[in-house]
N, C-alpha and C positions, 0 to 999 in steps of 0.2 A: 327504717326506710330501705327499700331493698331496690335493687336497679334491672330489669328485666334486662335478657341480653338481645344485644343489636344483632339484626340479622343483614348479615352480611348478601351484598349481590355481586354475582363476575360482571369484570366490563367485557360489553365485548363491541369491538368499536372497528367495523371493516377498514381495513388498508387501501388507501388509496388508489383506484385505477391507476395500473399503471401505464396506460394509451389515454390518457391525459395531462400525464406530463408535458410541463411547455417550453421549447427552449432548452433541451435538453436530449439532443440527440446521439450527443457523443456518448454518450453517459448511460441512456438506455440501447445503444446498441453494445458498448461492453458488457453490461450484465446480460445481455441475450445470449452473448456469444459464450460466454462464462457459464451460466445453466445448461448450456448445449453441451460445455466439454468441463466441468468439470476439474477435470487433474490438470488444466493450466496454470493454478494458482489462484484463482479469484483478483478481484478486480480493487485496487486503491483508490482511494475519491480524495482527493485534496481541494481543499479553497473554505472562502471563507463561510462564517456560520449564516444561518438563513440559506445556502441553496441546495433545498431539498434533497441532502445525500442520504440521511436515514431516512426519509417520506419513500425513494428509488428502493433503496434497499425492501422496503415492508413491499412498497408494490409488487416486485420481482416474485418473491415469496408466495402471492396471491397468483399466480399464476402455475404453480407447481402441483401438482396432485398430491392433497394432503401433505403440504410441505411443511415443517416445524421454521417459524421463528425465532432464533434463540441470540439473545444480548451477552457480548461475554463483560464484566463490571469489570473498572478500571481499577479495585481490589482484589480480584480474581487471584486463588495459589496455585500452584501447579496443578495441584490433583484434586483441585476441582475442575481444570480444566479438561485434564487427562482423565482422570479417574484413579483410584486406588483398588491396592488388592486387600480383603481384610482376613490377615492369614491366624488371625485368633479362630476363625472359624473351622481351622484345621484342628485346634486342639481339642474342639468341639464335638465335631462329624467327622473329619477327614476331607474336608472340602473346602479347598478356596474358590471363595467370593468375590465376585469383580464387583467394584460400587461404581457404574459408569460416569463419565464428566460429562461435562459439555458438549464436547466434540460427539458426543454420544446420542444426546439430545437432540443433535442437527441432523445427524444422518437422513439425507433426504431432500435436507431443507436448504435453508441461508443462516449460516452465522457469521452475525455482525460485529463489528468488534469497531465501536468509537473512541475518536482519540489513541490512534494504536500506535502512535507514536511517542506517546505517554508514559505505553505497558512496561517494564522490565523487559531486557533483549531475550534470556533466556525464556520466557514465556512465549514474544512472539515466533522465536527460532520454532520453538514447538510445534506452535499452529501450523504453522507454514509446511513444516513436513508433514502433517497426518494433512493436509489440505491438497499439497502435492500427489502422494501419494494412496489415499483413501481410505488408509488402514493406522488403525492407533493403536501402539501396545504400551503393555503398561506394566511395568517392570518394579518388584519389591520385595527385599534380601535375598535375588537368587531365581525367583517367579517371575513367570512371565505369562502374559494374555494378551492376544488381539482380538480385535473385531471392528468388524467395517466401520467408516465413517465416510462417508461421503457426503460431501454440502457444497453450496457455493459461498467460498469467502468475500467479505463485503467489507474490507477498511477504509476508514476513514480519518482523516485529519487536518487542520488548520497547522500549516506552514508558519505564521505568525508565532504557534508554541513549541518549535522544533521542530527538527526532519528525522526521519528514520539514519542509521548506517546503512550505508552502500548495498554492505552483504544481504542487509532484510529487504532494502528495496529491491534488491533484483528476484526475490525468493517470491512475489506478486508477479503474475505472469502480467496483469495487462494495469492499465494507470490512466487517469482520466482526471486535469485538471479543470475546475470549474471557477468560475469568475459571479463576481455582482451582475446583472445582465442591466445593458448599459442601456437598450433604444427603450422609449418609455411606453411605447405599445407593447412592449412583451411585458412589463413589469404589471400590466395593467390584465393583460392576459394572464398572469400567474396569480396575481389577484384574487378574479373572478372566478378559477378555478379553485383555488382555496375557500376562498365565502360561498361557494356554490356546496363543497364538500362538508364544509361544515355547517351550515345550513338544513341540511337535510342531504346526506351520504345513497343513500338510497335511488334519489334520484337520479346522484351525475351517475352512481354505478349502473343503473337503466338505460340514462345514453351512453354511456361505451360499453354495455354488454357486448354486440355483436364484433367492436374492437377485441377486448379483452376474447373470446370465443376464438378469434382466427389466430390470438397469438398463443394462445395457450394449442391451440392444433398445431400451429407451425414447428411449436417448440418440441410438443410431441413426434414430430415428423423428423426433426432435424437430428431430432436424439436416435431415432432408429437406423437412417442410414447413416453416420457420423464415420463409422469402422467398415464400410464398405468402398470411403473415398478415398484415394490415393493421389500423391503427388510426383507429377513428373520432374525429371533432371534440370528443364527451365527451371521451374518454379523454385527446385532448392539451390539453385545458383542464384537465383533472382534473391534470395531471403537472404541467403551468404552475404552476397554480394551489401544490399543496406545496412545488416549488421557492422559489418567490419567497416563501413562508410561512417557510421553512427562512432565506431571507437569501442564498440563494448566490451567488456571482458568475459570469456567463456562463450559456449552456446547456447546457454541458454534462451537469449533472446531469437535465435534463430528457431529455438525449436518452437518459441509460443508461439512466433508470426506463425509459420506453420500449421500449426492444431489451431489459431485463432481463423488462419484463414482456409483452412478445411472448414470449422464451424460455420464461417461465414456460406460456405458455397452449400453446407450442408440446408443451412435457414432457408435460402436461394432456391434449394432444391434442385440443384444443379448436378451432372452425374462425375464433373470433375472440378481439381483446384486449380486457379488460372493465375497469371503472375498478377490480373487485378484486383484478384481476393487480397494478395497479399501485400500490394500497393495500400490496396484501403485500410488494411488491419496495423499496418507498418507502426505509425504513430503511438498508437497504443501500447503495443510492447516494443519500444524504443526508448519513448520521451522520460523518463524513470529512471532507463539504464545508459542511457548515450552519454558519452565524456564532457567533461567539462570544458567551454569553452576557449580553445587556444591549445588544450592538450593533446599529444599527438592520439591515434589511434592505438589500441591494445597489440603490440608485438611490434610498433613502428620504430621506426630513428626520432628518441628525444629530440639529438644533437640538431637535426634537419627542420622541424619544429618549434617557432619559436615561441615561447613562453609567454602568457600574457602575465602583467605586473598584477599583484593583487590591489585591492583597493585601499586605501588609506582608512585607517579606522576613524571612525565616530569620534568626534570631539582630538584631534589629533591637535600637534602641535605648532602644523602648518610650516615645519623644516620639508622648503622646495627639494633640498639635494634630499633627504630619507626618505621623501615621498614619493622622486623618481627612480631611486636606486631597489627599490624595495625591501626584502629582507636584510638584515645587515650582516654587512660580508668584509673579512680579514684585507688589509692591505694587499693580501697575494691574491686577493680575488675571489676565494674558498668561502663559501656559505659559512657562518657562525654555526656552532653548536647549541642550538635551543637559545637563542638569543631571541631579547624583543624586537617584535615588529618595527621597524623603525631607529634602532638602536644604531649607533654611531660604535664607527670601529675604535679598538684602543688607539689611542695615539702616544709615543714618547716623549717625558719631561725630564728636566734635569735637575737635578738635585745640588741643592747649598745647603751648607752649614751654617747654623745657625749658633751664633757664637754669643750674643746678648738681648733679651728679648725686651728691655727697659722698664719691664714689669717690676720687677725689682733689685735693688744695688748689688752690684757683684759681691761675693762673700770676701772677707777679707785672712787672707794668712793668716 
């Protein structure tokens, strides 16, 4: 008995309008402003599962001329990410071979990367620079190649399984958290859009053509003057100024409001950048990087600042003085050395001699 072979078919299943998204505005205006520019960093999505942060991301992509797609797996190694060199082929022909990665793939496009605070640091450090920067090289015994990569980055992740380091999160030019949506006519609205979409795709993509047409024009428009708009001394006193109000450390957040809100005015079509652009953009490359609450500002007086107590752990042991005192700290008032949470300071005892313990009769001469 012999088994004929199954013929295989591609899916091919359109992406979601993305001018049908409901209820989500903060979220598609960061990815606008993010396709407009590019070398910001791409955009971080946090909250919980179910609101449509990969559904944004495909749509975004659907809007790009001939954009790529590309998923990076939360097994991904370096040089698949990167790419490799294969310098066997030198002893071959005389020619190294570049095997591009991922970052390769996307040029052009969105690469998504879910769960990216899952990834290994040293993988997402990677991303982040050829994302920043545009250009991947790729380095092996000595050899070295670049070539363009340009995409918009698209992470995502649920807070509930960890949070990135500081250092990565700042390395995400802009950040957009999402929540469960709470009034129940919007739920009812997302809904409807969803069984309308699946349903029959076709059609909702028929009523938002003429949507989807204007933003895919705008986007086009916004990309060409982008490098023609310039920002006055307001404006980068204005950005200063929030930054450093925020606590952040380094410039970077000054420079995304910046290029974020030049993008914006670029969208706008407007012929310069106003300290409103940058008002509106603020949040998004802030809320990611701003200090922690009670912490002074980045270059500030500690001492002037007072410290909020952290919070008593989960299941504690309900000692009121360790709970208010916080950390535990030496009689002379000096922070412990990697002591526990809550730990009580040594205190002095005094010592007896212990001359018969009645366990058993003294020995005899």
């Amino acid at each position: 008995m012999s088994l004929e072979p199954t013929e295989l078919h591609a899916a091919s299943t359109p992406a979601f309008p993305f001018s049908a998204l409901v209820g989500q505005d903060a979220l598609q205006g960061a990815l606008l402003l993010a396709a407009i520019d590019p070398g910001m960093g791409g955009v971080l999505i946090s909250g919980p599962r179910g609101t449509a942060k990969s559904t944004s991301a495909r749509a975004l992509a659907a809007l790009l001329p001939n954009a790529p797609f590309v998923t990076l797996p939360l097994a991904a190694s370096l040089e698949q990410l990167v790419g490799t060199l294969n310098l066997e082929d030198v002893l071959r022909d005389g020619q190294v071979r570049l095997a591009p990665g991922l970052v390769a793939r996307a040029h052009g496009g969105v690469l998504y990367v879910d769960e990216v605070n899952l990834l290994p640091d040293a993988l997402v450090d990677a991303l982040l620079d050829v994302a920043a920067s545009g250009v991947n090289t790729v380095e092996r015994d000595g050899v070295s190649r670049q070539h363009a990569a340009q995409f918009v980055l698209v992470g995502t992740m649920n807070p509930e399984e960890g949070e990135l380091r500081p250092q990565l999160l700042d390395r995400f030019g802009l950040s957009v958290a999402l929540a469960n949506p709470s009034d129940a006519a919007q739920r009812q609205a997302i809904v409807r859009a969803r069984l309308a979409f699946d349903a029959d795709p076709q059609r909702l993509l028929g009523e938002h053509a003429e949507a989807q047409a204007h933003l895919v024009a705008s986007l086009a428009a916004a990309r060409a003057v982008l490098p023609k708009l310039q920002w006055s001394d307001a404006v980068l006193q204005h950005a200063a100024q929030l930054a450093q109000a925020a606590g952040v450390d380094g410039i970077r957040a000054d420079l995304v409001m910046l290029r974020a809100a030049r993008a914006l005015a670029a969208l706008a079509q407007r012929d310069t950048v106003s300290v409103a652009d940058v008002d509106a953009v603020a949040e998004l490359a802030l809320a990611h990087r701003r200090a922690p609450h009670g912490q002074p500002p980045a270059g500030g007086n500690a001492a002037a600042t007072p410290q909020a107590a952290p919070p008593p752990p989960a299941g504690g042991n309900g000692n009121a003085s360790s709970q208010a005192n916080g950390p535990a700290s030496t009689t002379a008032g000096t922070p412990a050395a990697d002591g526990d949470w809550g730990a009580l300071p040594p205190q002095p005892q005094g010592m007896e001699r212990v001359l018969h313990t009645g366990a058993w009769p003294p020995k005899k001469a």
